[in-house]
PAMAR-629151 format. One line per 3 residues: their letters; for each residue y, x, z of N, C-alpha, C. Coordinates in Angstrom, 3 decimals, padded with zeros to 6 digits. Each point is the difference from the previous one (the first is absolute). Example, Ala and Ser with C-alpha at 12.3 -4.5 7.8 and 13.67 -1.06 7.14 Angstrom:
% residues 2
AS = -005.690:013.190:007.800:001.190:-000.890:000.000:001.200:000.900:000.000 | 001.050:-000.350:-000.720:001.190:000.820:000.060:001.090:-000.770:000.730;
***
This chain:
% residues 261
XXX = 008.549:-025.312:-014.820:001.241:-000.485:000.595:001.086:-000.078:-001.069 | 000.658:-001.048:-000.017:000.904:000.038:-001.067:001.404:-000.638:001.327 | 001.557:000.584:-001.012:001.037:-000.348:000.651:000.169:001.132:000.572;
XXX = 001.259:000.498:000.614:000.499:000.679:000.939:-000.499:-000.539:001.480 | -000.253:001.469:000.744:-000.657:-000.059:000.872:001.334:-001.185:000.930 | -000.420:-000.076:001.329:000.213:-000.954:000.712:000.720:000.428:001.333;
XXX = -001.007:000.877:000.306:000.204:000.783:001.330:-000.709:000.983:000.270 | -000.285:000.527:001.249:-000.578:001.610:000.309:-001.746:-000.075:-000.540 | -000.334:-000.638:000.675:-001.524:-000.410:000.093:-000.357:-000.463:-001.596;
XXX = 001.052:-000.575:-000.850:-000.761:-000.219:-001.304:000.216:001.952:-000.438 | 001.359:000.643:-000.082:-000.344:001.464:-000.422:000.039:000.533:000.232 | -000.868:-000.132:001.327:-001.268:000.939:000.269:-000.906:-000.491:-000.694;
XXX = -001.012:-001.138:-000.472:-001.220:-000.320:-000.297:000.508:000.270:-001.752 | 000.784:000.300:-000.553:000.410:000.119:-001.185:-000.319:001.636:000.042 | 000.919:000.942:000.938:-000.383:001.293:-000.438:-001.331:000.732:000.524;
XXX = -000.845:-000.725:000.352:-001.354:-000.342:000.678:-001.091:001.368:-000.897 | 000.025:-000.166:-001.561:-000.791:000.702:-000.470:000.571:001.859:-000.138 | 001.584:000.017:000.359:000.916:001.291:-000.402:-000.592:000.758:001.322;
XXX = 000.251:-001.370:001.263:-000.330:001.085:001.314:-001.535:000.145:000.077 | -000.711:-000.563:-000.599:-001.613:000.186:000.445:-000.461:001.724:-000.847 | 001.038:-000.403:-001.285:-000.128:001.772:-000.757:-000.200:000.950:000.686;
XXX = 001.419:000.071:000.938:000.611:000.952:000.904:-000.910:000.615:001.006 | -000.547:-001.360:000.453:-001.116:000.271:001.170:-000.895:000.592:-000.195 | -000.633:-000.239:-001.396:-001.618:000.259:-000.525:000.464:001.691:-000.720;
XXX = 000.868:000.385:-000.455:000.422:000.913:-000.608:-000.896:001.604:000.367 | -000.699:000.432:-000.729:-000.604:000.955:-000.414:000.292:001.267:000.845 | 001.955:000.215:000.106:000.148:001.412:000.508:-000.043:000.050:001.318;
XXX = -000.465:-001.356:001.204:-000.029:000.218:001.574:-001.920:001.010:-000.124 | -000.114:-000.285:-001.216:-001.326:000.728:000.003:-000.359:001.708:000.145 | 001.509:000.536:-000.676:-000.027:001.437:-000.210:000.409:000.671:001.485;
XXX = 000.474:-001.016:001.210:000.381:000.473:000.636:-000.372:000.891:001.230 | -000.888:-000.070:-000.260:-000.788:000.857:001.372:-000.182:001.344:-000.649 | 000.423:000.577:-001.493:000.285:001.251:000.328:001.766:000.590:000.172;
XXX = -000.081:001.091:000.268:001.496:000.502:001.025:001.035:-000.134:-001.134 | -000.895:000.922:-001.169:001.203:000.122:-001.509:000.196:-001.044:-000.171 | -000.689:-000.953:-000.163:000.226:-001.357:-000.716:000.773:-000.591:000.584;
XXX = -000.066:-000.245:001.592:000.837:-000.709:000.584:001.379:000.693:-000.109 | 000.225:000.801:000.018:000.838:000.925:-000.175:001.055:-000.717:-001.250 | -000.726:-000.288:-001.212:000.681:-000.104:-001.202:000.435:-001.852:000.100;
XXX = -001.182:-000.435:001.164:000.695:-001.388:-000.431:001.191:-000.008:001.425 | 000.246:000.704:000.652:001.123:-000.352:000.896:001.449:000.998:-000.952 | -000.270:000.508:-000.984:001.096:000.453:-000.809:000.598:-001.174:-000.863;
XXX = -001.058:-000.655:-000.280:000.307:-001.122:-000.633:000.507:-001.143:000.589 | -000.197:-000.413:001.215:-000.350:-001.027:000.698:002.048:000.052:000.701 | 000.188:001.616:000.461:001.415:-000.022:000.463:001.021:-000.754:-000.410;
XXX = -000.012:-000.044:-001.667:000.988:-000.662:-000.181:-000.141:-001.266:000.315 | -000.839:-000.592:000.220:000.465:-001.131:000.543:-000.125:-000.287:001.578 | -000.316:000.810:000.569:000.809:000.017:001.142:001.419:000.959:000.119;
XXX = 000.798:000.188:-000.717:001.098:000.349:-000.181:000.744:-001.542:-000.796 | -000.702:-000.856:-001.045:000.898:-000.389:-000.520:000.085:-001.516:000.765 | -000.749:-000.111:001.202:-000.505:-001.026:000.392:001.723:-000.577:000.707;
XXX = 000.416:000.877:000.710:001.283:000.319:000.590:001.385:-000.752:-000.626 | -000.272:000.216:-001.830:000.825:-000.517:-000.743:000.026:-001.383:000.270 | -000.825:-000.534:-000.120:-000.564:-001.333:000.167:000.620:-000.674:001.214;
XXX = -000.299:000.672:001.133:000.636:-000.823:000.912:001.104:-000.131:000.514 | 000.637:001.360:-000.677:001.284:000.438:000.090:001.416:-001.482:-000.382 | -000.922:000.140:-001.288:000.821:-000.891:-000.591:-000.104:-001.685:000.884;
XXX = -001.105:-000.015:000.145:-000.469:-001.151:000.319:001.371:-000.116:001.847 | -000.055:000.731:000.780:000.575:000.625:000.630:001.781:-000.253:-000.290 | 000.500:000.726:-000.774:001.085:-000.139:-000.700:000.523:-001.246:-000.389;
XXX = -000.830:-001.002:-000.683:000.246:-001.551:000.044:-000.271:-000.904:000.950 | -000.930:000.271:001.135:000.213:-000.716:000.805:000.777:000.023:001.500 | 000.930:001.757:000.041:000.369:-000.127:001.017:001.346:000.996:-000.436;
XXX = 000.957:000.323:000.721:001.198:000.713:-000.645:-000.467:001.236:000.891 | 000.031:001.228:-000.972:-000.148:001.138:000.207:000.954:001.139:-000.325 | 001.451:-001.458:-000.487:001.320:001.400:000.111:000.809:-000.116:001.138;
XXX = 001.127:000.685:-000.360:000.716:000.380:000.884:001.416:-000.751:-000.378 | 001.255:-000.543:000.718:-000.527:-000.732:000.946:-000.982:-001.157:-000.220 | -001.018:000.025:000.921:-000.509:-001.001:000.288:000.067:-001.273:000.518;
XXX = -000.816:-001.257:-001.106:000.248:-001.359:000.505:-001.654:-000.458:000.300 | 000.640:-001.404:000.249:-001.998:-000.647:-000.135:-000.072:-000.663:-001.379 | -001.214:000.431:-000.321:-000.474:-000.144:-001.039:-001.264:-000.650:-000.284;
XXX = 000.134:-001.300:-000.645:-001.521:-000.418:000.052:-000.457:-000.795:000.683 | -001.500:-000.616:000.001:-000.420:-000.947:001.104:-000.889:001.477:001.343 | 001.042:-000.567:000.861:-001.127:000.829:001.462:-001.199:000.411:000.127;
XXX = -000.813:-001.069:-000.594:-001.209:000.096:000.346:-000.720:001.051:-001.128 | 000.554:-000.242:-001.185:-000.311:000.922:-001.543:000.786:001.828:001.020 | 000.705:-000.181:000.413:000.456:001.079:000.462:-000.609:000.880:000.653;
XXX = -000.884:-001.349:001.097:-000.546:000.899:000.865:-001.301:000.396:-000.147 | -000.807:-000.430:-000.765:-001.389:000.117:-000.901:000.557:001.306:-001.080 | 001.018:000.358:-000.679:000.325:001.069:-000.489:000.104:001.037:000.927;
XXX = 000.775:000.136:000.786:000.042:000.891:001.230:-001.217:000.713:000.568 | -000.665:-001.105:000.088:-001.434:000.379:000.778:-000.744:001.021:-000.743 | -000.048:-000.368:-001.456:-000.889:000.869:-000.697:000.963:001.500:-000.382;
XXX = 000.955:-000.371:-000.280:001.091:001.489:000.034:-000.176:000.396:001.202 | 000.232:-000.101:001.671:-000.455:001.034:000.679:-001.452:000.554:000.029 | -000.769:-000.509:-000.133:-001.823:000.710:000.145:000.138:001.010:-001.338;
XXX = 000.482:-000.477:-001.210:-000.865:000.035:-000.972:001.711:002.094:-000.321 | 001.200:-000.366:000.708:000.472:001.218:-000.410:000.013:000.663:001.439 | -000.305:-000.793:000.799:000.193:001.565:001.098:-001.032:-000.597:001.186;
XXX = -001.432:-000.069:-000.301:-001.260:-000.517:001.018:-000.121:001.249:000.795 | -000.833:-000.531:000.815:-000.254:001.511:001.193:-001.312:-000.221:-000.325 | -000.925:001.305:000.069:-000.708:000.835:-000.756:-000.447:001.141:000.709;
XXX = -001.093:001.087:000.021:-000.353:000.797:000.561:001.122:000.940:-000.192 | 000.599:000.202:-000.755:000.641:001.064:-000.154:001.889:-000.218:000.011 | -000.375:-001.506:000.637:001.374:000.124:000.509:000.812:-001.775:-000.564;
XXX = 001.452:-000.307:000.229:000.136:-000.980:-001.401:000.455:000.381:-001.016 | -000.789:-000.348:-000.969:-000.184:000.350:-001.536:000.249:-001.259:-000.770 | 000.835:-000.011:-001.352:-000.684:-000.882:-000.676:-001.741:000.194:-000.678;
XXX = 000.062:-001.429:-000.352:-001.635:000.542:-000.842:-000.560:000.510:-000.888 | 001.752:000.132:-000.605:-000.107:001.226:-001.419:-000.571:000.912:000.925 | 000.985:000.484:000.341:-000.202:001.807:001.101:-001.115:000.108:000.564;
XXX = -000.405:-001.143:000.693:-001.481:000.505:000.601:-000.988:000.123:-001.395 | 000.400:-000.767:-001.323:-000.939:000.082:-000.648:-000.045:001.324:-000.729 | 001.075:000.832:000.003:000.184:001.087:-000.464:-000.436:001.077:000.553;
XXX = -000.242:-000.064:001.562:-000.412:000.712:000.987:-001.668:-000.198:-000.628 | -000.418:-000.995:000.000:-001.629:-000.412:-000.387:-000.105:001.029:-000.919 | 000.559:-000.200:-001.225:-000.644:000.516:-001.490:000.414:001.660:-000.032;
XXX = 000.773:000.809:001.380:000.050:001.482:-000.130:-001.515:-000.097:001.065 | -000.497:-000.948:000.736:-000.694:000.687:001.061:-001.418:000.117:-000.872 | -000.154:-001.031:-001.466:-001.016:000.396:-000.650:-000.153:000.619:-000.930;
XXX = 000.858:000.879:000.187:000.452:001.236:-001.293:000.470:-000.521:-001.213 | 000.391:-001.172:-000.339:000.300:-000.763:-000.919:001.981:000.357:-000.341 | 000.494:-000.682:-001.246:001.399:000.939:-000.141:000.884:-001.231:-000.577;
XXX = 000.911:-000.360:001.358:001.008:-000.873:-000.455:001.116:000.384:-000.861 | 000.491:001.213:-000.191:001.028:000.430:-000.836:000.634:-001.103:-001.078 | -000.676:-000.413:-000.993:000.315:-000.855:-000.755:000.748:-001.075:000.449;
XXX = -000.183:-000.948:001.123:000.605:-000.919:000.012:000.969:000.336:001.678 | -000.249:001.049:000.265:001.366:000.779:000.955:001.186:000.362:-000.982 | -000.801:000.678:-001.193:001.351:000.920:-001.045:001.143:-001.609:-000.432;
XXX = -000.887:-001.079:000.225:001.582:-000.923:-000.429:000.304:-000.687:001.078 | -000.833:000.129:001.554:000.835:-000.516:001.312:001.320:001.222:-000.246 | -000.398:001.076:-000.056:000.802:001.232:000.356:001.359:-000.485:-001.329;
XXX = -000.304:-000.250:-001.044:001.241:-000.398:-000.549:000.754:-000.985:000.274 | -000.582:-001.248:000.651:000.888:-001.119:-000.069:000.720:000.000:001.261 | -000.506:001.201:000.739:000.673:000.482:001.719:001.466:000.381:-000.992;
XXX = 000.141:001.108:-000.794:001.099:000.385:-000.981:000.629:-000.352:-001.023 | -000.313:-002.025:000.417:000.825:-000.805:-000.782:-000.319:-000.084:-001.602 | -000.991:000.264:-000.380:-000.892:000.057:-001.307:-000.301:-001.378:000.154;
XXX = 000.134:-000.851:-001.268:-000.637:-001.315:-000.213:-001.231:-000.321:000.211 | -000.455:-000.685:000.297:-001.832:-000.002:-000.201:-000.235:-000.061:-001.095 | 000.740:-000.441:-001.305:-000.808:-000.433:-001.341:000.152:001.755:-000.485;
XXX = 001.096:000.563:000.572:000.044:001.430:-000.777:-000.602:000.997:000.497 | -000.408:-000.273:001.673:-000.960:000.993:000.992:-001.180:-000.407:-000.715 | -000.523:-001.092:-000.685:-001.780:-000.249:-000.101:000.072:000.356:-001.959;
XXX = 001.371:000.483:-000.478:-000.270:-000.155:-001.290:-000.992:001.506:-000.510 | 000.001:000.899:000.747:-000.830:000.863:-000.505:-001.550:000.117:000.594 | -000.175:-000.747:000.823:-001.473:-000.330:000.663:-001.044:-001.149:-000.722;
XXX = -001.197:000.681:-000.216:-000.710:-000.443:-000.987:-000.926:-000.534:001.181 | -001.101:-000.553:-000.564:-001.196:-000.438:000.678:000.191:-001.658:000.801 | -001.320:-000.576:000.342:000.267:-001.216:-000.053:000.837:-000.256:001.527;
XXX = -000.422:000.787:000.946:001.014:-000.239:001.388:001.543:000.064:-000.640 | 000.494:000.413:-000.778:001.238:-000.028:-000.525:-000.064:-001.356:-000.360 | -000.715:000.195:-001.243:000.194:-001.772:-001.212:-000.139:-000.975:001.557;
XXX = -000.836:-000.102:000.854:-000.082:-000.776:001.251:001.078:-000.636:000.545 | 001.148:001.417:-000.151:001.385:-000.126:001.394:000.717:-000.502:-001.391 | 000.111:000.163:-001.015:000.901:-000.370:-001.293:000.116:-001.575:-000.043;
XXX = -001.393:-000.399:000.250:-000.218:-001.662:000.080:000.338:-000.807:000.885 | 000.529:001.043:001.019:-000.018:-000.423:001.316:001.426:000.006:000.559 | 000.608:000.878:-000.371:001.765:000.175:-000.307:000.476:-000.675:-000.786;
XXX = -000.760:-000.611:-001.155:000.721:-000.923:-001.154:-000.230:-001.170:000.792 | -000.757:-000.680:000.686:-000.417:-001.275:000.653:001.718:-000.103:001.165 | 000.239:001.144:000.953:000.690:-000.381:000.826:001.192:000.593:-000.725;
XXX = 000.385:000.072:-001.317:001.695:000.764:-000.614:-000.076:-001.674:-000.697 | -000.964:-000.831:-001.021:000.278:-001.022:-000.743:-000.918:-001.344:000.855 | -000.749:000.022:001.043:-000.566:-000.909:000.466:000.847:-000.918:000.752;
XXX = -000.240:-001.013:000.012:-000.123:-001.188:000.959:-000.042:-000.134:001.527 | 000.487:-000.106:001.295:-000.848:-000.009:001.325:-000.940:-000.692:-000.087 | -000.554:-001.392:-000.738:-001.376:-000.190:-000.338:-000.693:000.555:-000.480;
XXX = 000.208:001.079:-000.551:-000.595:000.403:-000.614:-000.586:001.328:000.941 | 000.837:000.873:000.200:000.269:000.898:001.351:-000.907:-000.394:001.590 | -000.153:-001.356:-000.172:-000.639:-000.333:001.124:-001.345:-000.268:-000.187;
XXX = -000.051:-000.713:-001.168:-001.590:-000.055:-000.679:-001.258:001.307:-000.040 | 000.969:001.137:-000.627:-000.442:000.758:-000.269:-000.300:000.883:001.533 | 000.729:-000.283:000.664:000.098:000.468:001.872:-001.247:-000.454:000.500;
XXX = 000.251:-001.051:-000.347:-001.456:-000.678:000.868:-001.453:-000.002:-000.823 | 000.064:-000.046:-001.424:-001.230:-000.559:-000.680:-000.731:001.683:-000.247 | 000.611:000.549:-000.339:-000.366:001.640:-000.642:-000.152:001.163:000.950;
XXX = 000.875:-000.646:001.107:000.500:001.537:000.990:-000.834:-000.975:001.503 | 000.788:-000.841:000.883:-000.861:-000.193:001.040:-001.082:-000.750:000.445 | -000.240:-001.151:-000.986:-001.352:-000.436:000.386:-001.251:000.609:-000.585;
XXX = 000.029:001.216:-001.355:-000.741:-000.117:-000.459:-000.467:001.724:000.850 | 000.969:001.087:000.456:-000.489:001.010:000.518:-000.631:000.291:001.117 | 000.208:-001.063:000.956:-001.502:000.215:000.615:-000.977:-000.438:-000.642;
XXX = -000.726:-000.675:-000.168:-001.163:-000.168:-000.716:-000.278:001.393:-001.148 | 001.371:000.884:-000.920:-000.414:000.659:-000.447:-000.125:001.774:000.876 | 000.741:-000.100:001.072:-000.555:001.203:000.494:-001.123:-000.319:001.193;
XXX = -000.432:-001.018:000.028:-001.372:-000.034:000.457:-001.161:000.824:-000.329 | 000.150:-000.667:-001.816:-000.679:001.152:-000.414:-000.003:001.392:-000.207 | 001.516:000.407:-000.008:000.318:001.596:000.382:-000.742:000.552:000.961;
XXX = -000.121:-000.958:001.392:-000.008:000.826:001.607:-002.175:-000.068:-000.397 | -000.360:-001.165:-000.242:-001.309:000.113:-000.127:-000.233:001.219:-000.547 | 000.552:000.735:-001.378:-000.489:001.112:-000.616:000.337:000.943:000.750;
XXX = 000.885:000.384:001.176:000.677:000.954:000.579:-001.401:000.297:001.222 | -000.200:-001.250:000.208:-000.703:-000.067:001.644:-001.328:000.441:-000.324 | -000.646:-000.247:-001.236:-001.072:000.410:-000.948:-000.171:001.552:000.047;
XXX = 000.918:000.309:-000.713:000.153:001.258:-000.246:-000.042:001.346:001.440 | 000.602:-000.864:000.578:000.404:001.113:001.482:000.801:000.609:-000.338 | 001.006:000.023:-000.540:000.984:001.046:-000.837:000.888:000.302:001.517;
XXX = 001.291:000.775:-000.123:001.036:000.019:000.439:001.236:-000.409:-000.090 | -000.121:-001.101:-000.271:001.378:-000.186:-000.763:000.512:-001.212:001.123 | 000.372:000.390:001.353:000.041:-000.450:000.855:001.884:-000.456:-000.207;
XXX = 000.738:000.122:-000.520:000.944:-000.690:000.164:-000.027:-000.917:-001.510 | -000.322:-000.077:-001.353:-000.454:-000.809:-000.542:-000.844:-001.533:000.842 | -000.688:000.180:000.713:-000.746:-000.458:000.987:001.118:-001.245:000.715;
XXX = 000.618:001.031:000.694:001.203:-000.899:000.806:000.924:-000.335:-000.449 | -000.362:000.127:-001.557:001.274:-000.760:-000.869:-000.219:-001.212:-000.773 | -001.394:000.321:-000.211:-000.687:-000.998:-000.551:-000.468:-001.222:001.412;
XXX = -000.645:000.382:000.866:000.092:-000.941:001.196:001.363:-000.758:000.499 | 000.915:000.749:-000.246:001.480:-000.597:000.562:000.393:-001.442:-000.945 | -000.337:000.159:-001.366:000.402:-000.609:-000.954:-000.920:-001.288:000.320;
XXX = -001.155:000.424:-000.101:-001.070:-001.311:000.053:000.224:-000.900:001.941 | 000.487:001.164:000.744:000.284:-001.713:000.763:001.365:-000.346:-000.190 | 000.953:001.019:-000.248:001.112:-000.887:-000.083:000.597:-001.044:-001.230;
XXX = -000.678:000.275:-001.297:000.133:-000.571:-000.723:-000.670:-001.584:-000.036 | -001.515:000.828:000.449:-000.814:-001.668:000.541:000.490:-000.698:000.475 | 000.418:000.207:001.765:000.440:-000.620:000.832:001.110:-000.703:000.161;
XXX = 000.844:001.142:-000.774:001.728:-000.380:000.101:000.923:-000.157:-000.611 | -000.018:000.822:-000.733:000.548:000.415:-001.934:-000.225:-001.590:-000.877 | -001.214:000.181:-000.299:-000.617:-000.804:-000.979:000.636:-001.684:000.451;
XXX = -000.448:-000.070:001.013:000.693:-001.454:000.250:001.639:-000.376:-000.307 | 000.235:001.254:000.827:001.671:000.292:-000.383:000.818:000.108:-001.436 | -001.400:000.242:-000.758:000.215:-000.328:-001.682:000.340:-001.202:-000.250;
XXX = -001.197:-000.428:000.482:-000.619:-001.628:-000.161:001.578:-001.024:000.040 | 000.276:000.246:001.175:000.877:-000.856:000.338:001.387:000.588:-000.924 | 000.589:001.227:000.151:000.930:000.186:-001.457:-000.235:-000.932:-001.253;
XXX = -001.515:000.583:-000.339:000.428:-001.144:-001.035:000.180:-001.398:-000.002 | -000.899:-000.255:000.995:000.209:-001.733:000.239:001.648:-000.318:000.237 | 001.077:000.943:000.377:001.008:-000.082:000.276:000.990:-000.184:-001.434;
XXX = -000.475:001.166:-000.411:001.287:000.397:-001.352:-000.844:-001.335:-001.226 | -001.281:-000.338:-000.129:-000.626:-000.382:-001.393:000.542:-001.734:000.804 | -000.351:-000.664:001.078:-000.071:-000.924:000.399:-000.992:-001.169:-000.943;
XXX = 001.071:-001.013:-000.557:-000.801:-000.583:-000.932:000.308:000.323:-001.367 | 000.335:000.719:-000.491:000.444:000.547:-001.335:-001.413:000.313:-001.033 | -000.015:-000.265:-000.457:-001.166:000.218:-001.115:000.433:001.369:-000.761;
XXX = 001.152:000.133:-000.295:000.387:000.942:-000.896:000.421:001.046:001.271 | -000.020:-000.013:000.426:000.361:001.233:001.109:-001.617:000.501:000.306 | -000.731:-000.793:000.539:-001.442:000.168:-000.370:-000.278:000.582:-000.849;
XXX = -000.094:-000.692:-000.952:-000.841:000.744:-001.655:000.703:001.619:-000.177 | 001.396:000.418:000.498:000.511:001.461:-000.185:-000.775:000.196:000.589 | 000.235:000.158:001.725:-001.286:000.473:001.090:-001.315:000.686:-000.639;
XXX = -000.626:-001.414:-000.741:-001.476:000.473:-000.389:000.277:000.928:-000.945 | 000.275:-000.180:-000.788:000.547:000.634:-001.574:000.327:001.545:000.333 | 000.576:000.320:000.984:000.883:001.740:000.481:-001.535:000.412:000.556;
XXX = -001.036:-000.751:001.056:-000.661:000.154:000.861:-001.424:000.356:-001.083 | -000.178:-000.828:-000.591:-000.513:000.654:-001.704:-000.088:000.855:-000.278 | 001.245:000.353:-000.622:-000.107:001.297:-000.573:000.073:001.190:001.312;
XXX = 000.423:000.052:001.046:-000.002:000.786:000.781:-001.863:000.325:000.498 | -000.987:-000.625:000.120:-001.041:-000.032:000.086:-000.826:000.766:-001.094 | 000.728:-000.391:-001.335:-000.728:000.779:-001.095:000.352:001.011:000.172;
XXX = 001.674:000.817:000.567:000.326:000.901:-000.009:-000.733:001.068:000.907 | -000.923:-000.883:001.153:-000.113:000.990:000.825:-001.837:000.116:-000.638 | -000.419:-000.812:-000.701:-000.992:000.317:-000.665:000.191:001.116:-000.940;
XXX = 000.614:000.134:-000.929:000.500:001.305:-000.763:-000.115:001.135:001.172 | 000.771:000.015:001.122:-000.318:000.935:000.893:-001.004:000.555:000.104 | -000.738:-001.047:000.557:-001.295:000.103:000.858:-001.151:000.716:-001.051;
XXX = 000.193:-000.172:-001.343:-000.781:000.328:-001.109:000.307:001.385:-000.274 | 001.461:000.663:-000.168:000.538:000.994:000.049:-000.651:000.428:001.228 | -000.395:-000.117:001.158:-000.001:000.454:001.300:-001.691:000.740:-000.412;
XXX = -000.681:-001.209:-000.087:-001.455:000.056:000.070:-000.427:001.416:-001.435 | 000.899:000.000:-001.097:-000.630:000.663:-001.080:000.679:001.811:000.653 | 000.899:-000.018:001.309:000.518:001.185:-000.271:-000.896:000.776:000.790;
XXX = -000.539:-001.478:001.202:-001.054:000.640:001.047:-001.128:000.480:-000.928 | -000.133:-000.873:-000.640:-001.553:000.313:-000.535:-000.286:001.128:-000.290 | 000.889:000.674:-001.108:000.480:001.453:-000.315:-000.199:000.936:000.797;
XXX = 000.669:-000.649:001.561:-000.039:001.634:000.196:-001.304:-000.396:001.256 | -000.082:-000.754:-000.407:-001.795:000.013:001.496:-000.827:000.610:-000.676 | 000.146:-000.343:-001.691:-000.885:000.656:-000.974:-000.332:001.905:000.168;
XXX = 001.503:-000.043:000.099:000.387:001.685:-000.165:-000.316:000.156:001.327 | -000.630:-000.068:001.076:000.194:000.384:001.329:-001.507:-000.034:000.515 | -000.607:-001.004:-000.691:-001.477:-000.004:-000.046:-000.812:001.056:-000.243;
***
């Protein structure tokens, strides 16, 4: 393919070989033991923590979220933002309404697994700590993850912001916790609210989310070529980024399934 992409459907078939990685990826393999899974939902948090940023912003430009308040925006971009901000920060849930951070945090204590790390800089930025100065002493790749991911929505684009919404984050996670729930259901484990976090995501993202991408971008990129080509370009590197993850994820499981064996 040569030229800047066009529209949705050309990048997607452009980032075609980044998401097939993702899918085929080595560490849904370690998962059916407890430690292992354990180490890749340590990893895996931050980006369901930094996922938030993302739409936040996305959120923030398409609808007015100060005080006083006006209208802001086209309606319909408004109300496709809306939709995914109520499920996605305060869904109802076995244990009540939660966002999907929280239930996901609830998941990774119920499998003895240890969010601390990426609580110790929710807990700072509750106390008005920057994010670039809450994540400056946190090492490891769920950090470098949220670093890439905070620089996208502090210097990005809303094409860019939306690209990366839809191409990296909702069309491509169901299909990738498919393969999560297969290794879970395998296993017989317990990790029964992982379970209903990972199920929640795959229909609502399938069903409802993902389209709701779809059409953002068809909204903000329209016919722009160069609004496009950012899109793909952020959606890019955000894919490799979560490959770095996923590699970090798989070598930490490996380790300790090793040690547990």
């Amino acid at each position: 393919m040569t030229g800047p992409p066009q529209n949705f459907d050309d990048c997607l078939a452009r980032l075609a070989p980044l998401r097939e990685a993702l899918l085929s990826h080595r560490v849904y393999g370690t998962l059916s033991d407890e430690a292992a899974l354990g180490c890749f939902m340590e990893h895996h948090i931050w980006a369901v923590w930094d996922f938030m940023a993302i739409l936040k912003a996305i959120q923030s430009h398409f609808s007015c979220v100060d005080t006083p308040w006006v209208p802001r925006g086209d309606p319909m971009l408004r109300r496709f933002v809306n939709e995914i901000v109520l499920i996605e920060e305060s869904d109802e849930t076995s244990r009540g309404h939660l966002s999907h951070f929280e239930l996901y945090c609830l998941a990774i204590e119920e499998v003895g697994a240890d969010p601390r790390a990426v609580m110790g800089v929710v807990e700072q930025l509750r106390q008005g700590v920057s994010g670039t100065k809450a994540l400056a002493a946190c090492t490891g790749a769920g950090a470098d993850f949220t670093r890439h991911t905070l620089q996208l929505v502090e210097q990005g684009t809303p094409a860019e912001w939306v690209g990366v919404f839809a191409f990296s984050r909702e069309e491509i996670i169901p299909d990738l916790f498919r393969q999560v729930v297969a290794q879970l259901v395998q296993s017989g484990g317990q990790a029964h609210l992982l379970l209903e976090y990972l199920e929640r995501h795959i229909d609502v993202d399938g069903e409802d989310h993902g389209p709701l991408a779809r059409k953002m971008m068809e909204a903000v990129c329209g016919d722009r070529p160069a609004d496009w080509e950012r899109a793909f370009r952020a959606s890019e590197k955000a894919l490799q980024a979560r490959r770095v993850l996923w590699d970090a994820a798989w070598k930490a499981a490996s380790e300790v399934s090793k040690v547990s064996s």
